[in-house]
Each structure stands twice: as C-alpha cells, then as structure tokens.
MMTF fields as JSON, N, C-alpha, C and O atoms, coordinates in Angstrom:
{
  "mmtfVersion": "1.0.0",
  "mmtfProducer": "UNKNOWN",
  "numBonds": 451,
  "numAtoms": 452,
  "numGroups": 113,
  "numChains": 1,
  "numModels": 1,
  "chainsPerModel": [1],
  "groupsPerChain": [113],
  "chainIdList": ["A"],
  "bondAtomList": [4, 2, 8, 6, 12, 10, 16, 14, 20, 18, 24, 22, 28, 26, 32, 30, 36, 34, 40, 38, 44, 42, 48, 46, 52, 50, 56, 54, 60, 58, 64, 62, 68, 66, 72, 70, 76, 74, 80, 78, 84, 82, 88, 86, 92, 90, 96, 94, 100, 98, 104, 102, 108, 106, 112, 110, 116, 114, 120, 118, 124, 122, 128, 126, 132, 130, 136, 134, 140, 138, 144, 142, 148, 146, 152, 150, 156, 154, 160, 158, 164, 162, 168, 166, 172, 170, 176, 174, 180, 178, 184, 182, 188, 186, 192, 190, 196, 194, 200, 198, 204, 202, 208, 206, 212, 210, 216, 214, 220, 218, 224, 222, 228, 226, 232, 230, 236, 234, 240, 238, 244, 242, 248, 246, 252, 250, 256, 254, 260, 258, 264, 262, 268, 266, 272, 270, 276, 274, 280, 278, 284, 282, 288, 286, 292, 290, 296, 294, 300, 298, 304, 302, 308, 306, 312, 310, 316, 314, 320, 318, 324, 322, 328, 326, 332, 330, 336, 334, 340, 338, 344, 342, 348, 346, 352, 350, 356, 354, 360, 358, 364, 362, 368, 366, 372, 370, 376, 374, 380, 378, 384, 382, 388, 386, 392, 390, 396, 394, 400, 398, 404, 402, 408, 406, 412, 410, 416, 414, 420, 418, 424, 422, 428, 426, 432, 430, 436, 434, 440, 438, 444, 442, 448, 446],
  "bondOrderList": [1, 1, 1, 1, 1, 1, 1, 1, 1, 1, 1, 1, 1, 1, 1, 1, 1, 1, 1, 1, 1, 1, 1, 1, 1, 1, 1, 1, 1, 1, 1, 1, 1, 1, 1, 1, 1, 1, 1, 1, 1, 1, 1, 1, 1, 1, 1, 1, 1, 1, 1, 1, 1, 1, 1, 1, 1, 1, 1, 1, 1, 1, 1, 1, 1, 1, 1, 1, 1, 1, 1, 1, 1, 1, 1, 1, 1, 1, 1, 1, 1, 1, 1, 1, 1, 1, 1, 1, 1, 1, 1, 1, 1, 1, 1, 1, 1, 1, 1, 1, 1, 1, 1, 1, 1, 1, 1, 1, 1, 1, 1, 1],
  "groupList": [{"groupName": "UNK", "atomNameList": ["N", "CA", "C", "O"], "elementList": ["N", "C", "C", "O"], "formalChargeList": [0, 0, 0, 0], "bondAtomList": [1, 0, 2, 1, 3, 2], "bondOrderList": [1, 1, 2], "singleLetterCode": "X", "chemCompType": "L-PEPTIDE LINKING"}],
  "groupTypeList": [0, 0, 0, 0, 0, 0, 0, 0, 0, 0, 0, 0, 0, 0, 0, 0, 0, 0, 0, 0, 0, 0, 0, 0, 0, 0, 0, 0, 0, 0, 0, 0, 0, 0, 0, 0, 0, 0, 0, 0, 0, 0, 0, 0, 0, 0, 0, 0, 0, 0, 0, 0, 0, 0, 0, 0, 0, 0, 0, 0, 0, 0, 0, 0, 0, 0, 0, 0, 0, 0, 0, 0, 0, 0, 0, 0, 0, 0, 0, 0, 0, 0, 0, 0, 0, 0, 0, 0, 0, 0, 0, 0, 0, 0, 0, 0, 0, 0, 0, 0, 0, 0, 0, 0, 0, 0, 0, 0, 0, 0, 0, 0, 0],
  "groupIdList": [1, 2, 3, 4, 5, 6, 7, 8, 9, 10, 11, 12, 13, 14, 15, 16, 17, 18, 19, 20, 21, 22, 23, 24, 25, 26, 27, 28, 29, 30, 31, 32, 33, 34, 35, 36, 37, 38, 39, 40, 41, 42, 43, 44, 45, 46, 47, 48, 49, 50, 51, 52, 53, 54, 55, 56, 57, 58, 59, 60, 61, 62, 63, 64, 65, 66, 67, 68, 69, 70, 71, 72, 73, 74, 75, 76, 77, 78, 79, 80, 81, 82, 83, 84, 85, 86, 87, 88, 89, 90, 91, 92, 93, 94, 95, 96, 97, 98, 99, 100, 101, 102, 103, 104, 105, 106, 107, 108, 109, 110, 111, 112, 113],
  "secStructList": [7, 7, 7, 3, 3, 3, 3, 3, 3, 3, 3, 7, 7, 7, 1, 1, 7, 1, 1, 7, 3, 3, 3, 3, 3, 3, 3, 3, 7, 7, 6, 6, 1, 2, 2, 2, 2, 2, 2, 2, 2, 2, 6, 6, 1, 1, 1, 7, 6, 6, 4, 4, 4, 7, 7, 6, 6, 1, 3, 3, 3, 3, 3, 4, 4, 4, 4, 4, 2, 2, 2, 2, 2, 2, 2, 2, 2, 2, 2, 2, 7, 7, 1, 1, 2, 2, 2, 2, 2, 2, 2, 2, 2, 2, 2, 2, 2, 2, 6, 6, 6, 6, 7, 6, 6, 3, 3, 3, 3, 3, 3, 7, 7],
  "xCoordList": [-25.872, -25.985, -25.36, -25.785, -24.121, -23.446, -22.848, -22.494, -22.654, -22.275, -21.225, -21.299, -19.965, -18.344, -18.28, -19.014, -17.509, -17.258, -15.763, -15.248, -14.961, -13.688, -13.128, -13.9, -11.687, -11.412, -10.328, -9.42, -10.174, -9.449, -8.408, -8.737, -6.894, -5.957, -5.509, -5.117, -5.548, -5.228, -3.625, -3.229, -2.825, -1.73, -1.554, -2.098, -0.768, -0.608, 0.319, 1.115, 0.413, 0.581, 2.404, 2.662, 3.487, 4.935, 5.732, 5.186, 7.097, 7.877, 7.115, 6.734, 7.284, 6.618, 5.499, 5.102, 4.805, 3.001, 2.01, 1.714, 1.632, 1.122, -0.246, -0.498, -0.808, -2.321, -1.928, -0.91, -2.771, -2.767, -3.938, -4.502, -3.868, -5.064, -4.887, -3.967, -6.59, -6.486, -6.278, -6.552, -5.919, -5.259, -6.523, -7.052, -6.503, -7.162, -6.209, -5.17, -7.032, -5.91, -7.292, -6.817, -7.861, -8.852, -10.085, -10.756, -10.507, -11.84, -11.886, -11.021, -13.784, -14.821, -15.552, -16.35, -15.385, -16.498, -18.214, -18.77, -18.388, -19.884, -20.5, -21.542, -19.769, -19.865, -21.33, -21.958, -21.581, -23.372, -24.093, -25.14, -23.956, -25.559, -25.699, -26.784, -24.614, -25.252, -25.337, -26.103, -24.636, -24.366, -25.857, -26.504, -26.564, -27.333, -28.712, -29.625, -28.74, -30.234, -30.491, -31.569, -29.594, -28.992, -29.974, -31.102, -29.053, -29.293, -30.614, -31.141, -31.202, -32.964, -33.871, -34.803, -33.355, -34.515, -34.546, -35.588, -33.539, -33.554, -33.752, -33.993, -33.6, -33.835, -35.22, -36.145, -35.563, -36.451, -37.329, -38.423, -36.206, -36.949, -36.197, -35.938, -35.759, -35.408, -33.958, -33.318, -33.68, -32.834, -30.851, -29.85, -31.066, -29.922, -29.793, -29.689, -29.776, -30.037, -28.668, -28.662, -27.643, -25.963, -26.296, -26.325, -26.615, -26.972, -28.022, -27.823, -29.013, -30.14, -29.905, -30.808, -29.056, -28.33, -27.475, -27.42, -27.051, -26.218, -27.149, -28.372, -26.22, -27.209, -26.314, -25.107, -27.423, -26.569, -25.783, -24.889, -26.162, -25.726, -24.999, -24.936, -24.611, -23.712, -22.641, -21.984, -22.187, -20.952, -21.44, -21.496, -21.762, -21.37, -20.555, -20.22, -20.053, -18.722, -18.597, -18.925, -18.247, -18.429, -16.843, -15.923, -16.957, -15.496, -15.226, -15.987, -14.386, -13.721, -14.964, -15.518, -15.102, -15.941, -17.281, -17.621, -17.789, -18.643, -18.729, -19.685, -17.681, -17.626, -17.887, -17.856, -18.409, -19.252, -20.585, -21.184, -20.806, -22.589, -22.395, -23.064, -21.539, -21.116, -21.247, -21.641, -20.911, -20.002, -21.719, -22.079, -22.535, -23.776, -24.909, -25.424, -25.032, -25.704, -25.232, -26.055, -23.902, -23.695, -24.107, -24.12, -24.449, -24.604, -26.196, -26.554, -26.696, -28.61, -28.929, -29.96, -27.496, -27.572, -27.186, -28.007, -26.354, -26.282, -27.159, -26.987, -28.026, -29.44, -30.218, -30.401, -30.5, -31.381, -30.222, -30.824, -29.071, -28.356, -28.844, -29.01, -29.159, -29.537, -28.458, -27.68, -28.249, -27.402, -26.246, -26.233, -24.896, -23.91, -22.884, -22.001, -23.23, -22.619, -23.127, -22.313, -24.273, -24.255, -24.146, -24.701, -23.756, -22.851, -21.058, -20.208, -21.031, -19.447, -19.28, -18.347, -20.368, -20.591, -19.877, -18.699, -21.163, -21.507, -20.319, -20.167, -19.6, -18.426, -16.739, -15.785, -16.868, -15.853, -15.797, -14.736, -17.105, -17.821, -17.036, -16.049, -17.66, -17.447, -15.581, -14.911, -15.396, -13.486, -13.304, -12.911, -13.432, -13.002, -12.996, -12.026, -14.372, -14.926, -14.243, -14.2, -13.738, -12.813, -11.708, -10.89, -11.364, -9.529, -9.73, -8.899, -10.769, -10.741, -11.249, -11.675, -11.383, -12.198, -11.126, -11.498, -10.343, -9.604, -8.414, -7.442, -8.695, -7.945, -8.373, -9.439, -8.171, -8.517, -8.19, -8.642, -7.515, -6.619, -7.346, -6.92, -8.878, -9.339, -10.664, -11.235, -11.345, -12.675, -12.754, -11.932, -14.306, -14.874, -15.635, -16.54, -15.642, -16.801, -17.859, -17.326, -18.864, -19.897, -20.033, -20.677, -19.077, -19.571, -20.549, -20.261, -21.864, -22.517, -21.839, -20.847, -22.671, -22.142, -22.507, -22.087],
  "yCoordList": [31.195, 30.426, 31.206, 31.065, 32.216, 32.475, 31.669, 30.519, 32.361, 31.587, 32.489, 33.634, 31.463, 32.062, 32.153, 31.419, 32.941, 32.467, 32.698, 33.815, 31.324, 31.129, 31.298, 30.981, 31.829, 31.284, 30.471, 30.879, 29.333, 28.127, 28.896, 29.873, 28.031, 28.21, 26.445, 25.689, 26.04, 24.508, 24.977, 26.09, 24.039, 23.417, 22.463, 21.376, 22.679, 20.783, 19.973, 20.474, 18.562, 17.921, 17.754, 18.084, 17.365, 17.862, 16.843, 15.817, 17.013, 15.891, 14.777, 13.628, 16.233, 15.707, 15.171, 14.27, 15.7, 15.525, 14.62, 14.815, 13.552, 12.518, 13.0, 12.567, 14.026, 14.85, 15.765, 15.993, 16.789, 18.643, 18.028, 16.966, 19.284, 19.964, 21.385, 22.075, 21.789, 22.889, 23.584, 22.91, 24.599, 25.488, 26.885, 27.361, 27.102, 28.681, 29.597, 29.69, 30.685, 31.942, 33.095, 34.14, 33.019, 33.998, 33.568, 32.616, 34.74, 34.054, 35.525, 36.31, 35.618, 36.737, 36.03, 35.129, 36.323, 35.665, 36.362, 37.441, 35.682, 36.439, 35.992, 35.339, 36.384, 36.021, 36.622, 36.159, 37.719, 37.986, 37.835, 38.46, 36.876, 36.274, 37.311, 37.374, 38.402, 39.421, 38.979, 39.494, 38.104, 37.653, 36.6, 36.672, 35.815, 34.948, 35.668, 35.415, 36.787, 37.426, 38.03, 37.783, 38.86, 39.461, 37.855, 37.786, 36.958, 36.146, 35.33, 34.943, 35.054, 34.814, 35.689, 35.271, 37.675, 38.403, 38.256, 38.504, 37.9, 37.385, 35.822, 35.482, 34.92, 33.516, 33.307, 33.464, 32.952, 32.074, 32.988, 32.74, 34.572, 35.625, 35.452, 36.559, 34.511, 34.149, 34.828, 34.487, 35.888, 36.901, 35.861, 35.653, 35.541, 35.274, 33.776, 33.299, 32.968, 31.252, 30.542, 29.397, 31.342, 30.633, 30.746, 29.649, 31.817, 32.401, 31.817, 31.461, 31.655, 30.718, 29.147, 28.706, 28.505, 27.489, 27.579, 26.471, 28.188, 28.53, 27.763, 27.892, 26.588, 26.424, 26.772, 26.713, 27.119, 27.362, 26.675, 27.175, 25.339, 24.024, 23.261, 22.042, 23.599, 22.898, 23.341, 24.107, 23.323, 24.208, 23.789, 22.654, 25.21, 24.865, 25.367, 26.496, 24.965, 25.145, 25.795, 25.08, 26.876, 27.426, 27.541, 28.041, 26.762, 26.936, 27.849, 28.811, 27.79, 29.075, 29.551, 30.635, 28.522, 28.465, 29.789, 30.644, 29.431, 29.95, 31.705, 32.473, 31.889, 33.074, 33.808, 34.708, 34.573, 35.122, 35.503, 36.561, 34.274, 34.056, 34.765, 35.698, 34.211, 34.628, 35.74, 36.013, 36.648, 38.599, 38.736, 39.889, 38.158, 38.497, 38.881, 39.955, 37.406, 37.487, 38.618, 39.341, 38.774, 39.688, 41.172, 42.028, 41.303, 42.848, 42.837, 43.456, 41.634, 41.783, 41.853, 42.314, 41.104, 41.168, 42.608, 43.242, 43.324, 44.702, 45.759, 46.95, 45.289, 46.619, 46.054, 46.955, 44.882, 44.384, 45.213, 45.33, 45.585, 45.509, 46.792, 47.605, 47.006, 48.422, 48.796, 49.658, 47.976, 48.582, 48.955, 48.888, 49.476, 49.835, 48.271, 48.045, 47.383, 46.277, 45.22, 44.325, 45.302, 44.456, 45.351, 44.791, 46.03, 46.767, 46.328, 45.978, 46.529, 46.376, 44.439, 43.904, 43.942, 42.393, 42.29, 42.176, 42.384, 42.372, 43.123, 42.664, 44.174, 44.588, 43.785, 43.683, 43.477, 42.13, 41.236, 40.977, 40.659, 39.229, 39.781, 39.399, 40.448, 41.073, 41.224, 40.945, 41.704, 41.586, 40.264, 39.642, 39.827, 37.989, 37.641, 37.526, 37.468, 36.558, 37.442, 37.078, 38.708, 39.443, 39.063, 39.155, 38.502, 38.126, 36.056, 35.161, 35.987, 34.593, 34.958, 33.901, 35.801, 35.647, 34.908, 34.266, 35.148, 35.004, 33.774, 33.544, 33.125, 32.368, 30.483, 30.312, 29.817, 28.298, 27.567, 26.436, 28.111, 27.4, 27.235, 26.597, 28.152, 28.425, 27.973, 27.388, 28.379, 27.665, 28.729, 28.99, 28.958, 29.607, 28.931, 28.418, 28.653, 27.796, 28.524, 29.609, 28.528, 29.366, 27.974, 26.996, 28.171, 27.378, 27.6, 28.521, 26.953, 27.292, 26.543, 25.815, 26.95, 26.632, 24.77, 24.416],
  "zCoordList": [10.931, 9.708, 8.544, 7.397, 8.917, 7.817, 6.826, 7.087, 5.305, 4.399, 3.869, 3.421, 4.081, 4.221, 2.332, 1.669, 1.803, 0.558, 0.195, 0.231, -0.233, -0.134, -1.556, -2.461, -1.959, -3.152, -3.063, -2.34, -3.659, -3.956, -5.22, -5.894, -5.315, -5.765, -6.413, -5.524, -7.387, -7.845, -7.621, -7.968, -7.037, -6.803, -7.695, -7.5, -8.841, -9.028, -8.499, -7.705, -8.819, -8.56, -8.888, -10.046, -8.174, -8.447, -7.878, -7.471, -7.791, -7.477, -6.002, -5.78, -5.28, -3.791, -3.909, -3.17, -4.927, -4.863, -5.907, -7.085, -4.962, -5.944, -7.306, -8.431, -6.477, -7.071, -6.942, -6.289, -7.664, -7.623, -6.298, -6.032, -5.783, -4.656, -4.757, -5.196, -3.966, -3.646, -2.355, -1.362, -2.189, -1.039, -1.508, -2.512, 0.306, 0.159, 0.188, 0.842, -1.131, -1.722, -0.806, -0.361, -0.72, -0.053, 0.542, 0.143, 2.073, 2.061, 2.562, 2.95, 2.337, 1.814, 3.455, 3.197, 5.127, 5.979, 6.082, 5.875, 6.305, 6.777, 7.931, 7.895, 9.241, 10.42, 11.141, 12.093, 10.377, 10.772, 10.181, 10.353, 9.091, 8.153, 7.272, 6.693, 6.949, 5.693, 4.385, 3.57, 4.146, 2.68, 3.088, 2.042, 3.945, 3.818, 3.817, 3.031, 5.001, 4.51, 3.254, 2.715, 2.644, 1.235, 0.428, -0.06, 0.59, -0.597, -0.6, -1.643, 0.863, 0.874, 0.11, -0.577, 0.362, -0.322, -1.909, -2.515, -2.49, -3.935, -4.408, -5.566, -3.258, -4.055, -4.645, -3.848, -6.012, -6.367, -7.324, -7.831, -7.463, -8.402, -9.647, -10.12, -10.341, -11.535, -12.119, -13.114, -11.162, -11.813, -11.114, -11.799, -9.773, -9.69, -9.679, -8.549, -10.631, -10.885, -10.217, -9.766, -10.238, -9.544, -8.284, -7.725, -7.474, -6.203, -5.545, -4.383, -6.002, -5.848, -5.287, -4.575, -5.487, -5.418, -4.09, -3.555, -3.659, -2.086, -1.263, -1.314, -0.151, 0.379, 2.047, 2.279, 2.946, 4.116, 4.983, 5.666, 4.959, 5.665, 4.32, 4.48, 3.425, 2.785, 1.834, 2.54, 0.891, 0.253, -1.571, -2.044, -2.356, -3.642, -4.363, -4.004, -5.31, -5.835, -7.022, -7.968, -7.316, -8.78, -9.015, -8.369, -10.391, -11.213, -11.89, -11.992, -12.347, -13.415, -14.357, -14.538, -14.759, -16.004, -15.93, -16.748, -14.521, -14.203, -13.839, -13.949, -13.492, -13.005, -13.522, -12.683, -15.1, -15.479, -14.897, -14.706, -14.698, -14.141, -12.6, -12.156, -12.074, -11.142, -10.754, -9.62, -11.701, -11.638, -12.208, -11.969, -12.684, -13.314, -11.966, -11.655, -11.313, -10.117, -9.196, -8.633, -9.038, -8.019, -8.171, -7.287, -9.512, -10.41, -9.069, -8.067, -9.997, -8.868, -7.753, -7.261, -6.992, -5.512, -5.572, -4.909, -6.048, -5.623, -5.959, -5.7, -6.502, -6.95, -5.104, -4.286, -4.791, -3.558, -2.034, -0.966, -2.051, -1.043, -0.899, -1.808, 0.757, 1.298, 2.06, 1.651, 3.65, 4.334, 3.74, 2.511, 4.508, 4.088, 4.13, 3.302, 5.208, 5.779, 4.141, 3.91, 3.165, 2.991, 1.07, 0.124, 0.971, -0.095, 0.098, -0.72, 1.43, 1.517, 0.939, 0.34, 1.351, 1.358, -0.105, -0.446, -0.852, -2.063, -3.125, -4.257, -2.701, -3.302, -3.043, -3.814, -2.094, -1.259, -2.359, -2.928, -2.746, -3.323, -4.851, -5.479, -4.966, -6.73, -7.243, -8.237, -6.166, -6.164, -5.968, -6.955, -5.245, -5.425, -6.812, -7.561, -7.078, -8.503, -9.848, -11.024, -9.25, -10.849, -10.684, -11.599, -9.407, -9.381, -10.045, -9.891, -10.562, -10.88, -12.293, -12.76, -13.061, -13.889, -15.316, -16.298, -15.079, -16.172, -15.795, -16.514, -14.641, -14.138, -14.5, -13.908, -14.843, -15.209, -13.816, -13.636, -12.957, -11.796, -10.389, -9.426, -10.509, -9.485, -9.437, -10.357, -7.873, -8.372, -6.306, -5.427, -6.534, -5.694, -5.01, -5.668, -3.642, -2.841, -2.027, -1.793, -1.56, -0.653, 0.049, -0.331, 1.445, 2.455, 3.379, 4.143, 3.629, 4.854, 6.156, 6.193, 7.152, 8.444, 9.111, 10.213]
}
C-alpha cells in the first residue's frame, strides 16, 4: 500500500495540441510503504495538515501554490523519521517539492496504490 509521489510538468497546449496536459517530470516510489508508515505515525497530530490528507488508495494533488505547506510538512515528517530508509524518503520528497517551488507549471501528486 505504497504511496508513489510524482511531479507533473504542464505542457501547453500548441499547434498539434488542442489542451495543455500534464506529463511526468519525476517520480519519488515508495515500493516498501516507507513514505506510508512515516506518514500514519504523524496523521491527525495537527502539525502536518497537507500530509494528513494523503490517502493510500487514492491520489491528492498539491499545486504550485501549495508547496510551501508542502516543504513545511516535510520539515515535521523529518523530526518523526528514524530509520535511515525513511530520512533518505523524506530528503528525496524535500528535493522534489524545492524543484517546484518557484515553478507555476507544476503540480505534485501522492498516488496510493
């Protein structure tokens, strides 16, 4: 029941192309549930409210806009991270969401399985 976390790239829309869409520019996997046990021992303690929201069986979407909050939560998930596997997680996560921070074009998804 890992929860993959992707970053999206907006394409717009061009001679060929009736709509912009998005294309994946990166993905962050979490093929052994570290990013999902990580994010159970913190849900529902007030501190990570974006993170809190992940759900495992479905995908939410944080935009540009957000990614502040974003780079905020991840600060808390990294005081909770013990192993070494779920530091490396959590530092992965944190480089993603800084390569969007300043970007309008992008938008970050946490897919569950």
């Amino acid at each position: 029941m890992g929860v993959d976390v992707v970053r999206y790239r907006l394409v717009r829309a061009g001679p060929s192309r009736r709509r912009a869409s998005y294309v994946t520019a990166e993905v962050v996997a979490d093929p052994d549930d570290v990013l999902w046990e990580l994010l159970k021992r913190v849900r529902g303690g007030g501190r990570t409210p974006l993170l809190d929201r992940v759900d495992p069986l479905g995908e939410l979407v944080v935009g540009a806009d957000a990614v502040s909050q974003l780079l905020a939560d991840l600060r808390c998930l990294a005081e909770v991270a013990e192993a070494p596997a779920e530091r490396d997680q959590v530092r992965r996560l944190a480089l993603l969401a800084r390569r969007c921070l300043h970007d309008p074009d992008v938008e970050i998804r946490f897919e569950g399985d």
